[in-house]
Rosetta silent file (secondary structure, phi, psi, omega in degrees, C-alpha in Angstrom):
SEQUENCE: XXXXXXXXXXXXXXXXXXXXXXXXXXXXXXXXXXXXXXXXXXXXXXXXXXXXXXXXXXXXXXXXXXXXXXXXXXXXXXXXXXXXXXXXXXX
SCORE:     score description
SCORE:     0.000 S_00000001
   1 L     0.000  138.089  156.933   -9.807   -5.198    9.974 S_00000001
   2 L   -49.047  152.401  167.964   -8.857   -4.377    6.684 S_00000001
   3 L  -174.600  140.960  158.671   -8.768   -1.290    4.471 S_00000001
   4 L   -14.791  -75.290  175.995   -7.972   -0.029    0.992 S_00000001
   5 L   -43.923  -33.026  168.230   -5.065    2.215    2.824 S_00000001
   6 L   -28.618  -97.325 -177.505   -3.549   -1.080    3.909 S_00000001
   7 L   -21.210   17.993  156.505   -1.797   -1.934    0.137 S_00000001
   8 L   -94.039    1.618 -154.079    0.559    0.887    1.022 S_00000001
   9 L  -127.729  -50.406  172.601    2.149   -1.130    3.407 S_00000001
  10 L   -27.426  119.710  176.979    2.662   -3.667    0.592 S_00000001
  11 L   -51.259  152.538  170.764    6.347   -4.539   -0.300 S_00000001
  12 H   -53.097  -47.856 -175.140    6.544   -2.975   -3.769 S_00000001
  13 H   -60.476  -22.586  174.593    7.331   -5.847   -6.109 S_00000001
  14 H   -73.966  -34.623 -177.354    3.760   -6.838   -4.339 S_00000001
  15 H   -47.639  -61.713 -154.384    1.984   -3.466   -5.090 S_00000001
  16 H   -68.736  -45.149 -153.186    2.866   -4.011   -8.908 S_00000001
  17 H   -68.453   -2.864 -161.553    2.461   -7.636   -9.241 S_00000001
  18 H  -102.357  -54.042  169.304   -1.260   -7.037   -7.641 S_00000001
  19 L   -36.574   49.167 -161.118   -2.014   -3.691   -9.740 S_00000001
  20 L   -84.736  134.895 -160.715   -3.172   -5.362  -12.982 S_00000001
  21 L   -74.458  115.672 -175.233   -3.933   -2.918  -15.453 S_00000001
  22 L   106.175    8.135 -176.055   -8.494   -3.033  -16.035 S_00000001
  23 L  -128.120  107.628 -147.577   -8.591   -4.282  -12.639 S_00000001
  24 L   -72.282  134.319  164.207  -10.052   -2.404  -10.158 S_00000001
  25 L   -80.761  -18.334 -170.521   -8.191   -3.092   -6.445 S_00000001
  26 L   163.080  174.574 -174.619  -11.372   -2.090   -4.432 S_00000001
  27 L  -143.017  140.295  154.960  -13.969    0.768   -4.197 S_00000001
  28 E  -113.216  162.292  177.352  -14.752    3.003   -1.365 S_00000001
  29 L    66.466   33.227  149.756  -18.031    4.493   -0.399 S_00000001
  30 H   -29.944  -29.824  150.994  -19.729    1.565   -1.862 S_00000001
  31 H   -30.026  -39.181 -165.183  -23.094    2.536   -0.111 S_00000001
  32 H  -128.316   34.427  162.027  -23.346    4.705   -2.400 S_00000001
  33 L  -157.102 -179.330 -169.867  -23.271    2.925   -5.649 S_00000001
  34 H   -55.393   -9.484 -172.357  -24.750    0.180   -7.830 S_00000001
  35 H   -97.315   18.466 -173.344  -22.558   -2.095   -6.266 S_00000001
  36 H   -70.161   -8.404 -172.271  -24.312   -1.273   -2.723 S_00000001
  37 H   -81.627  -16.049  156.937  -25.684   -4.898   -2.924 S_00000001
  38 H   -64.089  -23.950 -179.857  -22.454   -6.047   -1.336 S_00000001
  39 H   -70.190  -25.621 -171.265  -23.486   -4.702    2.000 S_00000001
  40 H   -76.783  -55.355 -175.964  -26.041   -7.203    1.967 S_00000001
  41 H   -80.568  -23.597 -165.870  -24.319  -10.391    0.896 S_00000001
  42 L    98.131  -34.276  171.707  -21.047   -9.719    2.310 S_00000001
  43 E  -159.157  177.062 -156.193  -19.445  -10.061   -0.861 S_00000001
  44 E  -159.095  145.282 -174.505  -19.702   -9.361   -5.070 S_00000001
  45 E  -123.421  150.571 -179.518  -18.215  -10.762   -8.146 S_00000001
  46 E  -141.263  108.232  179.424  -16.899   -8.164  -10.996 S_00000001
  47 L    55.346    9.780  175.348  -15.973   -9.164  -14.041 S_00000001
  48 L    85.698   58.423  167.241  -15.373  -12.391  -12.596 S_00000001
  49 E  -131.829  139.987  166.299  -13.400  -10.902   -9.730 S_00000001
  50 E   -81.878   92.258  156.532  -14.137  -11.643   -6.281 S_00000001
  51 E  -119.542  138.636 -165.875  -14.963   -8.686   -3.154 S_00000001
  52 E   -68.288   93.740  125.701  -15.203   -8.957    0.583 S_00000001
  53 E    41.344   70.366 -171.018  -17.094   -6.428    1.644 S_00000001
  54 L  -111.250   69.927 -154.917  -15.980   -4.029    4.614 S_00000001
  55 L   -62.705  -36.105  175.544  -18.887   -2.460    6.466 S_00000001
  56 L   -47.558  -52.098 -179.624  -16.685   -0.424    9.122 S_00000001
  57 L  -112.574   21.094  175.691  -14.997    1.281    6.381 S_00000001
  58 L    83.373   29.652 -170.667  -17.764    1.192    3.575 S_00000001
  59 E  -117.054 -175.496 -172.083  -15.156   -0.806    0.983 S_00000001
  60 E  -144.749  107.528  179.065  -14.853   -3.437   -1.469 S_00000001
  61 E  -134.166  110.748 -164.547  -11.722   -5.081   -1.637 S_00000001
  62 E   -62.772  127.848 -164.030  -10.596   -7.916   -4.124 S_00000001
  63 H   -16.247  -59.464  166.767  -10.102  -10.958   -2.629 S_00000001
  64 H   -44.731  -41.922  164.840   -6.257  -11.210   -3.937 S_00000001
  65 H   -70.983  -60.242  179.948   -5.673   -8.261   -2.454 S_00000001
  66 H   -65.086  -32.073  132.507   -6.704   -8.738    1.100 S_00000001
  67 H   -21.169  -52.879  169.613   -5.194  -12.141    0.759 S_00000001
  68 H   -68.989  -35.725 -159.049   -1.643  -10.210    0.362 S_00000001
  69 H   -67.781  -50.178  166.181   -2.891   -7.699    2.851 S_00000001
  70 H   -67.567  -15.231  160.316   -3.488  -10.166    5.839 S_00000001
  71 H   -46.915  -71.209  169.845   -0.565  -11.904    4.815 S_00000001
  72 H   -72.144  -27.392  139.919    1.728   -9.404    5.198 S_00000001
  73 H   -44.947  -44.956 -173.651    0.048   -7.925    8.616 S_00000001
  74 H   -86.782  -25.174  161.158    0.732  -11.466    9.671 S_00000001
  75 H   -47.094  -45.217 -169.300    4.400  -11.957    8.516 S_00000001
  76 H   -61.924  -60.535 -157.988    4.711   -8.200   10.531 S_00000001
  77 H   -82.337  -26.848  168.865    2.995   -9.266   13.698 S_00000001
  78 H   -85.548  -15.118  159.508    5.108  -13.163   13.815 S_00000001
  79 H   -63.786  -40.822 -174.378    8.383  -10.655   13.267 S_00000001
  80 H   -74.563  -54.271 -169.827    7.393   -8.220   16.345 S_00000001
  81 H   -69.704  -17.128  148.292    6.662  -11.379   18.296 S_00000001
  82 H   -17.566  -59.953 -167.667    9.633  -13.021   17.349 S_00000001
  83 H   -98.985  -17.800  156.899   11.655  -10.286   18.388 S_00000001
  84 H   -25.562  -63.500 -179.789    9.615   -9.654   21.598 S_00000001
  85 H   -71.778  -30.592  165.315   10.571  -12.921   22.532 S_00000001
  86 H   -48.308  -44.166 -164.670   14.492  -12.734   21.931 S_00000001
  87 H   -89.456   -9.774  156.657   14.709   -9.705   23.917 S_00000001
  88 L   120.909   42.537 -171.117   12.764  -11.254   26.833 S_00000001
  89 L  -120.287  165.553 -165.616    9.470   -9.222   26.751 S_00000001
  90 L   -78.696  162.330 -177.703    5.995  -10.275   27.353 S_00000001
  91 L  -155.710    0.000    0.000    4.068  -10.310   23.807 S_00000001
């Protein structure tokens, strides 16, 4: 799963090139705004930006972003196994 708090984990040069200035990265506590019609569909277009949806933590998070975000969880997670496996441990 995903989350807003993720993009902190983002190498920097990623942070900025994803921070576009009028462009929202995501919303939390969607539930509880006009944009609550994402809980329904699963996802919303804004300004002709594209967001998933996150019912566990109530977000909205643009596509581009969570695109870097599993990216970079998955670069992290084939380095730990990576190195699992050099030193001879089960992973």
């Amino acid at each position: 799963m995903h989350s807003l708090s993720d993009f902190a984990d983002l190498p920097m040069d990623e942070q900025r090139a994803l921070d576009i200035p009028g462009k929202s990265l995501g919303w939390r506590n969607v539930s509880m705004t006009p944009l609550s019609i994402a809980r329904w569909s699963g996802v919303v277009t804004v300004n002709g930006d594209f967001f998933t949806y996150f019912p566990q933590t109530d977000e909205l998070i643009r596509d581009d972003v969570l695109k870097a975000i599993a990216a970079n969880k998955r670069s992290k997670a084939e380095f730990a196994s990576e190195r699992a496996r050099q030193l001879g441990l089960p992973f």
